[in-house]
C-alpha positions in Angstrom: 132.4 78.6 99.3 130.6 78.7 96.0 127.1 81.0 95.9 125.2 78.0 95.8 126.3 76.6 98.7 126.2 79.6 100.9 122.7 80.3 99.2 121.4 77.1 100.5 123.0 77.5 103.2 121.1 80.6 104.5 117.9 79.3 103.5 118.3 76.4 105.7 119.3 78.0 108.3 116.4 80.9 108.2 113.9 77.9 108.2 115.3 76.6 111.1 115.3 79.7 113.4 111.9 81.0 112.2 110.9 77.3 113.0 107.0 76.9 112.7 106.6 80.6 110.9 108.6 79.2 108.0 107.8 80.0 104.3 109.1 80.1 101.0 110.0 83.7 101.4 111.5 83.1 104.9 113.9 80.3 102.5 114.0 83.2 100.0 115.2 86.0 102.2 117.7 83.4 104.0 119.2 82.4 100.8 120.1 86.6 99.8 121.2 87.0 103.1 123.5 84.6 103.1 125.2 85.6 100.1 125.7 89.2 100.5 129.2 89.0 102.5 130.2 88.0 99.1 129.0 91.4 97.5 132.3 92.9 98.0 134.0 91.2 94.9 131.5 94.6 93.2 134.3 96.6 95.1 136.8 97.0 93.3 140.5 98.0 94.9 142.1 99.2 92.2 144.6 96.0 91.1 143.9 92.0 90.7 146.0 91.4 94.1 144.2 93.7 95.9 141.0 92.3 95.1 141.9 89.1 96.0 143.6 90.2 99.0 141.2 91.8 100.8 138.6 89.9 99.8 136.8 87.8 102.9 137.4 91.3 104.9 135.4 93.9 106.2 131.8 92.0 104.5 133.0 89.0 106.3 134.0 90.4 110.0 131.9 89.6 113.0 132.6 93.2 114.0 130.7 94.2 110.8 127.9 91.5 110.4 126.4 91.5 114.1 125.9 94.9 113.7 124.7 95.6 110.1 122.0 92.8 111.2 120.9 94.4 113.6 120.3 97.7 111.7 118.5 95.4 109.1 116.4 94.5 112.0 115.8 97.9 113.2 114.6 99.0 109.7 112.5 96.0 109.0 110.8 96.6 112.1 110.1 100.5 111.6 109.1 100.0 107.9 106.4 97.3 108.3 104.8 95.0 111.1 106.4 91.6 111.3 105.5 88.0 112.8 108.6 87.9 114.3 109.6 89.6 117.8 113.2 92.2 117.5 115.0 88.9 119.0 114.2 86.1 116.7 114.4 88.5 113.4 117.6 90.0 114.5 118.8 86.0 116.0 117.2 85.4 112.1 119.3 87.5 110.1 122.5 87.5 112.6 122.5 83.3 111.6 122.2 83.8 108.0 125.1 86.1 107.6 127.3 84.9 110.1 127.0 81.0 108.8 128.8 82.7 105.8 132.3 83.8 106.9 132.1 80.9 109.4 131.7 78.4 106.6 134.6 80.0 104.1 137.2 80.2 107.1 136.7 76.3 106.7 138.7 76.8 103.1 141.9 77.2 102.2 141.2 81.1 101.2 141.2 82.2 104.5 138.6 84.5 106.3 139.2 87.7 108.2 136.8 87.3 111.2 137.8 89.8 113.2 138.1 92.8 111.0 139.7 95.3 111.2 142.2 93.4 113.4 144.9 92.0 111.0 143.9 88.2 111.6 142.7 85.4 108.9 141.4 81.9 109.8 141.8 79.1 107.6 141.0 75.5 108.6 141.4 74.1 104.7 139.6 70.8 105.4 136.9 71.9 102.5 137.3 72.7 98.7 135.1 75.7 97.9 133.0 73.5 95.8 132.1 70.4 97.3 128.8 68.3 96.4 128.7 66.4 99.2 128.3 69.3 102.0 125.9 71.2 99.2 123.6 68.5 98.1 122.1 68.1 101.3 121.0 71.6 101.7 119.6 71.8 98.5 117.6 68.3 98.6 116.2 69.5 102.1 115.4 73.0 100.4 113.1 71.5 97.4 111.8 68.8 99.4 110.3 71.5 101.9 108.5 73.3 99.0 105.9 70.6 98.9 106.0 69.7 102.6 105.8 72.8 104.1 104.6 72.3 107.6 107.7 70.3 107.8 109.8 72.8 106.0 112.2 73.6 109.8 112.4 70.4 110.2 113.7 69.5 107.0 116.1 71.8 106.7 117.4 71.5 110.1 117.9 67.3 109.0 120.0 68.7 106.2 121.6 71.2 108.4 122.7 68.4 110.4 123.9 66.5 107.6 126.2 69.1 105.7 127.1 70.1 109.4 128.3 66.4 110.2 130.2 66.4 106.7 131.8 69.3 107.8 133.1 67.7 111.0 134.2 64.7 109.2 136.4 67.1 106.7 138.2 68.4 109.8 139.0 64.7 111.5 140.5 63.7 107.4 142.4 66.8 107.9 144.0 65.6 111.1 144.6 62.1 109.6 146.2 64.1 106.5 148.1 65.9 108.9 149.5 63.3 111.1 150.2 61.2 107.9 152.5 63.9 106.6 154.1 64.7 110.0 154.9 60.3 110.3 156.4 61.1 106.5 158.7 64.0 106.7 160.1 62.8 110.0 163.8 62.1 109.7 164.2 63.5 106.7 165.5 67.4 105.0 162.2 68.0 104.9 160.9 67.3 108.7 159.8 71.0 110.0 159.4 73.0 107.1 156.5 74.8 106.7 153.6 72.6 104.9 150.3 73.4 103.7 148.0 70.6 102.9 144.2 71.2 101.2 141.6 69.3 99.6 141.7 68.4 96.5 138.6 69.7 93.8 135.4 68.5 95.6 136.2 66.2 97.7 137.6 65.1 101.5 139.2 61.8 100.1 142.1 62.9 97.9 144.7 65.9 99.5 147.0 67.8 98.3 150.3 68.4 99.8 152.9 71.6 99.4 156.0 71.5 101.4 158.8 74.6 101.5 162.3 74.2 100.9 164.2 77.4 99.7 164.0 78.0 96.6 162.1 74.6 95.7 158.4 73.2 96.8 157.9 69.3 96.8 154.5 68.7 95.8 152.2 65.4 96.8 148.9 63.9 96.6 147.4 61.4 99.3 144.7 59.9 99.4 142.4 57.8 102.9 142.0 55.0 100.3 146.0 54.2 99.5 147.0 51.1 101.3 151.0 52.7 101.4 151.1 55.7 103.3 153.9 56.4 101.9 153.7 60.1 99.8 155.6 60.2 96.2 156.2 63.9 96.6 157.4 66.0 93.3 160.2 68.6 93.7 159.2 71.9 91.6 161.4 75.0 91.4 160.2 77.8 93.6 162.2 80.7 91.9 163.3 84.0 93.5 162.2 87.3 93.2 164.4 88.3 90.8 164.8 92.6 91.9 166.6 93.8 94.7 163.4 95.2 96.0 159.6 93.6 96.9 156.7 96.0 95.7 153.7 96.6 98.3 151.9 94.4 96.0 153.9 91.1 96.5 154.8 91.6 100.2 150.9 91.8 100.8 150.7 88.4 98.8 153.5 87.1 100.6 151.7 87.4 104.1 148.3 86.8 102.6 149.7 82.7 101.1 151.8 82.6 104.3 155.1 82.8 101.9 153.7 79.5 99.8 154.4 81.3 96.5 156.7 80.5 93.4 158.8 82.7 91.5 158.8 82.2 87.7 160.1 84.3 84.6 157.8 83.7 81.4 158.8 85.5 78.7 159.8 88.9 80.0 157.6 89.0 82.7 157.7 88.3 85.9 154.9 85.9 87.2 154.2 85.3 91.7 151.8 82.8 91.8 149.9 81.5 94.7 150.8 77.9 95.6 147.9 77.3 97.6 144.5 77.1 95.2 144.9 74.4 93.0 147.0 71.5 92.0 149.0 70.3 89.5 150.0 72.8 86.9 146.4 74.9 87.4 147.3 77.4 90.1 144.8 79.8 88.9 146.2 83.1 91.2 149.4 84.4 88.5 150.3 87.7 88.5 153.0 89.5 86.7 155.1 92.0 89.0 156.8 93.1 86.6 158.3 93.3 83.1 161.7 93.0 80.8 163.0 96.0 78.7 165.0 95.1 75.3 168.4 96.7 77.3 167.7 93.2 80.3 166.3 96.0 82.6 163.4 94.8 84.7 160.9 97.6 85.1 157.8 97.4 87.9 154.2 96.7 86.7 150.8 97.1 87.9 150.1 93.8 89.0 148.4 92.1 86.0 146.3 88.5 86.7 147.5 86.1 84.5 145.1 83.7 81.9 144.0 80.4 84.1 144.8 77.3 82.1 142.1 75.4 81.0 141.8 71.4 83.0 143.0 69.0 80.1 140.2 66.1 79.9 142.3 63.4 80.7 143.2 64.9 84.2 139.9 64.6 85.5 139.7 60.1 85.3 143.6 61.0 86.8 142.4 62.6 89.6 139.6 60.4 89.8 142.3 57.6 90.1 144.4 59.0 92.3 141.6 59.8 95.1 140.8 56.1 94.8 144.0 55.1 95.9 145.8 54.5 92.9 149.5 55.7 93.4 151.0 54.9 90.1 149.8 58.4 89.5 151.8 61.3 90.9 151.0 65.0 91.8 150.8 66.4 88.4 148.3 63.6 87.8 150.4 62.0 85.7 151.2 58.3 85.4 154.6 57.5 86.4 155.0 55.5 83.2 154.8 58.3 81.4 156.4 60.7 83.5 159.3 59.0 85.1 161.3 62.1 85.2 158.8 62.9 88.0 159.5 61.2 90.9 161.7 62.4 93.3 163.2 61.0 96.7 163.1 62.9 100.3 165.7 60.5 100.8 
């Protein structure tokens, strides 16, 4: 999720276990501590896959946070006195920085919980931006300010809100699900591998990605459309193009579970992640490698591509679409003006 959210997140959560000894610096000290699992994007790996890669991983681990917490505690404790007995500051500090990685393995990213083992959870019932699991915190947050000998009550009401919003993005997700399963039965595409996500900041509108060979059908669907029927897209998925895969792309093969398309552009090369995004702004392209003047392909540093910038009349598209309007397809385009478009599973 966004630093915002994980800011206020933390805070709330702080003022909740320090309960009646909440202040603004307990909401202070909550709100850095739950954002510094995301102080590993200062590491840098050496490479644009890597960093993206193994991202979410050691800072994000259970194995590593329950720990380092209770180090924190350990030094907090010998440097100066505290209100707060060695349980409910380490209980303190544990919550703030756990909540994190919890809350990002709800995302399509993925988190790597149990670092070092070789293991990533995903739910992907949440964008990483959403308002609606944010706003809570952060109303709960200011309104505390002023009434402070409510402040842990407060922000355990919004804690309880954001938390039920979570929930509900996980029961959409199994209504997605089951949607899509009821559509692919009986046809090419029943059992191939599918990933379906959120669209941008919301649980209303989702996005779904299905594998077949060397081509990806692509759909949007949203709770509010009265057919459940998905208009899906088929998208050429490309092939790697070399007799061999570089270290580089096998780990971004296992790290998008093999949802990735293959494209030349230009003379390069470009792998891009299928997962994070939509339409044609898949923001994770990377160039593997590179075309000599004599058609000779020779290996690159993996090199991020530029993201494309959101045209302005996408965003009343999308808009439309998540309200159930399903003249327009998944590249959030009507079908009057793209025709060519639509494609049958038939």
């Amino acid at each position: 999720m966004d630093s915002v959210t994980q800011a206020a997140l933390g805070a709330a959560v702080a003022a909740v276990v320090a309960g009646e000894k909440s202040t603004p610096k307990i909401l202070l000290a909550g709100a850095a501590l739950g954002t510094i699992p995301d102080l590993d994007v200062l590491i840098g790996y050496g490479d644009p896959v890597s960093d993206m890669v193994k991202h979410r991983g050691f800072s994000h681990s259970l194995f590593i946070l329950l720990p380092f917490s209770w180090l924190l505690v350990q030094g907090w404790h010998q440097w100066r006195p505290s209100r707060f007995s060695f349980t409910q500051l380490w209980l303190l500090i544990a919550a703030c920085l756990i909540t994190h990685p919890l809350l990002d393995a709800f995302t399509s990213y993925g988190t790597q919980l149990f670092w070092p083992f070789d293991i990533s959870f995903s739910v992907s019932s949440i964008f990483i931006i959403d308002p609606l699991y944010t706003i809570p915190l952060l109303v709960v947050i200011f309104a505390s300010l002023f009434w402070r000998e409510k402040m842990a009550k407060l922000c355990g009401v919004g804690l309880a809100i954001s938390t039920v919003y979570l929930a509900w993005s996980v029961i959409a997700l199994q209504l997605i699900e089951s949607r899509v399963e009821g559509d692919l039965a009986g046809t090419p595409l029943e059992n191939k591998p599918v990933f379906v996500a959120p669209t941008p900041v919301n649980t209303v509108l989702w996005r779904v990605v299905v594998l077949d060979g060397d081509t990806y059908w692509e759909g949007l669907t949203s709770l509010l459309d009265k057919d459940k029927t998905i208009d899906f897209i088929a998208k050429s998925r490309g092939e790697w193009l070399l007799n061999e895969k570089p270290e580089h792309l096998l780990m971004l093969e296992k790290f998008s579970d093999q949802f990735v398309r293959y494209q030349q552009i230009d003379d390069k090369l470009i792998v891009t992640d299928l997962r994070l995004g939509m339409a044609e702004y898949l923001p994770f392209s990377f160039a593997f490698a590179q075309e000599s003047n004599n058609d000779e392909w020779k290996m690159l540093s993996p090199e991020k591509m530029e993201e494309k910038r959101v045209r302005p009349k996408h965003l009343p598209a999308l808009w439309l679409r998540l309200l159930g309007n399903q003249n327009i397809n998944a590249n959030l385009c009507h079908i009057k003006e793209c025709p060519d478009d639509m494609n049958s599973l038939l």
